[in-house]
C-alpha positions as CSV (number, residue, x, y, z in Angstrom):
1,X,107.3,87.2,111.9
2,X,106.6,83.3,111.0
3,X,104.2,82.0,108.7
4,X,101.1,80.9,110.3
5,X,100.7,77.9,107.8
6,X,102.3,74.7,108.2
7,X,102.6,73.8,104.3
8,X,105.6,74.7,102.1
9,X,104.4,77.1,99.1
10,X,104.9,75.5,95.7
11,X,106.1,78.2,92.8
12,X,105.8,77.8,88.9
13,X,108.8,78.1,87.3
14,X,110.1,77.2,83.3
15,X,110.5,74.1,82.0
16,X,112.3,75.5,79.3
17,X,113.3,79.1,80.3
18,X,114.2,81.4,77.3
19,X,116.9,83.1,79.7
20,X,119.2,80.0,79.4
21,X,120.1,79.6,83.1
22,X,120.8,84.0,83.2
23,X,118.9,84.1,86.4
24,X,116.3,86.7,84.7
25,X,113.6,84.7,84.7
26,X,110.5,86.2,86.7
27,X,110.9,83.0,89.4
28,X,114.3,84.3,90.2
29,X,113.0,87.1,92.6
30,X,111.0,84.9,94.1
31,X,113.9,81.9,94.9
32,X,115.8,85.0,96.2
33,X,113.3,86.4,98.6
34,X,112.8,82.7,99.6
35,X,116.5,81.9,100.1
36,X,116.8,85.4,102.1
37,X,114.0,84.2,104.7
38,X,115.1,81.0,104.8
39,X,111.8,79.6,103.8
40,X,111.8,76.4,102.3
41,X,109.9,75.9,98.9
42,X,109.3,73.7,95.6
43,X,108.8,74.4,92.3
44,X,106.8,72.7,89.8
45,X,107.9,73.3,86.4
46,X,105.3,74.5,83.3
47,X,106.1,74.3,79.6
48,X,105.0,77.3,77.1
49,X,101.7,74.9,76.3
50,X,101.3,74.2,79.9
51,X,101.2,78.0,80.9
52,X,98.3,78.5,78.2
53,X,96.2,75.7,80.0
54,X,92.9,75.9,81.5
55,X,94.8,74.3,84.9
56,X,97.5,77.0,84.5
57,X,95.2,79.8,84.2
58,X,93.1,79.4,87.6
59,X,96.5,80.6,88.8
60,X,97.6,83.1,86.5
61,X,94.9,84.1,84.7
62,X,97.6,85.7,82.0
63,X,99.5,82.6,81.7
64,X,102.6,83.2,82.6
65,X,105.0,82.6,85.4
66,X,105.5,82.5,88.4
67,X,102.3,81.3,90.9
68,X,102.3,80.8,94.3
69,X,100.5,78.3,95.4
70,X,100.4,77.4,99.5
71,X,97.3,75.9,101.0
72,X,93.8,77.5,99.8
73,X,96.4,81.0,98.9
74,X,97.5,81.1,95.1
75,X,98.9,84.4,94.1
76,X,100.3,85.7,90.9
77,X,103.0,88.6,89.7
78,X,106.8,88.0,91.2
79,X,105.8,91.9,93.0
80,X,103.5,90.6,94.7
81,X,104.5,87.4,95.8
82,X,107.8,89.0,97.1
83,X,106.0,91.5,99.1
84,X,103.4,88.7,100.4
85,X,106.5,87.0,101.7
86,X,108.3,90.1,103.1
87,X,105.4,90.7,105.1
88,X,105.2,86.9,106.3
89,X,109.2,86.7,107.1
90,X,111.4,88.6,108.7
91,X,115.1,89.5,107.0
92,X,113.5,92.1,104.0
93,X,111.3,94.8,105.6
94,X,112.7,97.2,108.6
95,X,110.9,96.7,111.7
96,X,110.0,100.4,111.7
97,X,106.7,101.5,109.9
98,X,107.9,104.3,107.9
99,X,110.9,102.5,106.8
100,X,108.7,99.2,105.7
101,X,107.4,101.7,103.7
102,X,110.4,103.0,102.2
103,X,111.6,99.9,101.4
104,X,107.8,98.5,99.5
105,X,108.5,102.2,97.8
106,X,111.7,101.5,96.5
107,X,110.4,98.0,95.3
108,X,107.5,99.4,93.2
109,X,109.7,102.2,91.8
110,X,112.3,99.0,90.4
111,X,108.9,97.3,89.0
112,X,107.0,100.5,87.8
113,X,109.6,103.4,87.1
114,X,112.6,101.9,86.3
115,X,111.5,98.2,84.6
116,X,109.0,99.5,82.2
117,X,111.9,101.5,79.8
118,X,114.3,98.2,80.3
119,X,111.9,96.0,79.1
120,X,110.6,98.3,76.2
121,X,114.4,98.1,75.0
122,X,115.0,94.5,75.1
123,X,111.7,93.9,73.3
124,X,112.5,96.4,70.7
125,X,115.7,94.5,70.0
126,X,114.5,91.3,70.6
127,X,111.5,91.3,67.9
128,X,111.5,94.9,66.2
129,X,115.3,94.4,65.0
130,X,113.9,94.7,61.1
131,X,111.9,97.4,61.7
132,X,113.0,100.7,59.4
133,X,112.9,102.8,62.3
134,X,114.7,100.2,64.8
135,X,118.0,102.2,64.3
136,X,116.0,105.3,65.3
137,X,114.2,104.2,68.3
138,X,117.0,102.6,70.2
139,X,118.7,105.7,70.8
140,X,115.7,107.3,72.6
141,X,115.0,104.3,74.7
142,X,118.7,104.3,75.8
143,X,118.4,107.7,76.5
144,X,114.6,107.0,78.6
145,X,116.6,104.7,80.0
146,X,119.5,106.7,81.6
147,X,117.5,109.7,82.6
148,X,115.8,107.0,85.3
149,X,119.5,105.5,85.5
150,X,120.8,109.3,86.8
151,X,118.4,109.8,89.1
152,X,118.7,106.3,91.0
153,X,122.8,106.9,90.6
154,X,122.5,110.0,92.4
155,X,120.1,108.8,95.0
156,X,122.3,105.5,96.0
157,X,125.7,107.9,95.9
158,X,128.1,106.0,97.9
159,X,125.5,104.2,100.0
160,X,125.5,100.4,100.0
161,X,121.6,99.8,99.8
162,X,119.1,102.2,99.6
163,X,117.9,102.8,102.6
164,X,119.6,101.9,105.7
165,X,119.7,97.8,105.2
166,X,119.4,95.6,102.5
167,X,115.6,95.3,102.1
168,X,112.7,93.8,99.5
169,X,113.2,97.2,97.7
170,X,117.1,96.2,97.3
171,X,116.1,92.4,95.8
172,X,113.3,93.9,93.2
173,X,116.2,96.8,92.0
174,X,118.8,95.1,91.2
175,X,116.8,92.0,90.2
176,X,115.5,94.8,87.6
177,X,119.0,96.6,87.0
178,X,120.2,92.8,86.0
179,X,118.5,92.6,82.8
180,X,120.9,95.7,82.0
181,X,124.0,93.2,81.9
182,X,124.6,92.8,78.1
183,X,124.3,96.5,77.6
184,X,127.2,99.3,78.4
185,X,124.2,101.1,79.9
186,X,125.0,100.4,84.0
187,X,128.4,100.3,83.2
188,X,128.3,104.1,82.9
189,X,127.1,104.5,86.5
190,X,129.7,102.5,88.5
191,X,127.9,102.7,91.7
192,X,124.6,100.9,90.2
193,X,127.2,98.6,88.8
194,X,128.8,97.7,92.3
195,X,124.9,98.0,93.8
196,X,124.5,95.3,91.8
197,X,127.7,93.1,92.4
198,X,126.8,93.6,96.0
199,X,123.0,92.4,95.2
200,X,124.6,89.8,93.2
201,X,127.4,88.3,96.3
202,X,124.7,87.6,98.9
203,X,124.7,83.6,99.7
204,X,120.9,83.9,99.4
205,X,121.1,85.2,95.7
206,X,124.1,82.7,94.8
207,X,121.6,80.0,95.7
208,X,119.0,81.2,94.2
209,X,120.4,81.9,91.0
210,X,122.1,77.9,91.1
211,X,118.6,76.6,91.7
212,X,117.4,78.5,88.6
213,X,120.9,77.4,86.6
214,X,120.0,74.0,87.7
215,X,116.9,73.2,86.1
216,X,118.8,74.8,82.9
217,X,121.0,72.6,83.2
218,X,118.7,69.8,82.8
219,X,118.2,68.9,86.5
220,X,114.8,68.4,88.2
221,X,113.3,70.3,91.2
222,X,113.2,67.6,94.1
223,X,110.2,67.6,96.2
């Protein structure tokens, strides 16, 4: 299915992004779903004060990144601006209706079921570190973590994606399971750890993740 409208869609991205060019940054989805379509797009790039800014805000009305800007459309949350382009492309939802489905199921399991415990952890040990009970609590959110960890292990098994073909529920998984990299956590499951590495080989993601690296680096997007 091809986009009805003419213009190329303008994302937000970081000027300065606090993953140092890791590819975790919420724009990275969204430059992988992009790349996976084939869709051309530009980025314009918001600093920390920009993203708090009246102009910022009509977009994201929390402030954050990325947006989605394309014509009269502007759309918010990296979930929702993958599925909006799923739906508008072909290459990451089946043709069939009940596996469409499947595959927008899997993608709000990644973002609502398995992110949610991933994120908890990295913000306890980002900013709770001195915390007397930090030593305590890490424990039970590796453990909250695995318990979600076994059940996706055991429902991937030996399979290369999780349903049939790579699809948008594929992108938003593994995009999730990435943030599990510094930790020994995934490396416990090693077919969640090759899930990924496959995730992680497709030419889409590679360019992707270089566009990300890029503007790290200290080079500009180029309308």
């Amino acid at each position: 299915m091809q986009k009805l409208n003419p213009d190329i869609p303008t994302i937000t991205a970081f000027e300065n992004s606090p993953d140092r060019g890791k590819g975790l940054a919420r724009d990275m989805p969204v430059r992988w779903a992009f790349e996976e379509v084939g869709q051309p797009y530009k980025v314009r790039l918001v600093s920390f004060k920009e993203m708090k800014e009246s102009v910022h805000l009509t977009a994201h009305p929390f402030g954050q990144i990325p947006t989605y800007e394309e014509g009269d459309l502007v759309l918010f949350e990296s979930g929702a601006i993958v599925l909006y382009i799923a739906q508008h492309h072909s290459g990451l939802l089946p043709n069939g209706t009940e596996a469409r489905a499947r595959a927008i199921t899997w993608m709000f399991a990644a973002l609502s079921t398995i992110e949610p415990p991933i994120l908890d952890y990295e913000i306890t040990g980002y900013m709770e570190r001195e915390k007397a009970w930090y030593t305590e609590r890490m424990p039970i959110l590796e453990d909250r973590i695995c318990a979600r960890l076994d059940k996706l292990s055991g429902r991937l098994a030996n399979a290369d994606w999780l349903e049939d073909q790579f699809s948008v529920g594929d992108l938003m998984m593994i995009t999730v399971l990435r943030r599990l990299g510094r930790s020994d956590m995934l490396k416990k499951y090693p077919n969640l750890s090759a899930y990924v590495a496959r995730g992680e080989e497709r030419p889409a993601f590679k360019r992707a993740f270089a566009a990300q690296l890029a503007i790290f680096n200290g080079e500009r997007p180029v309308d």
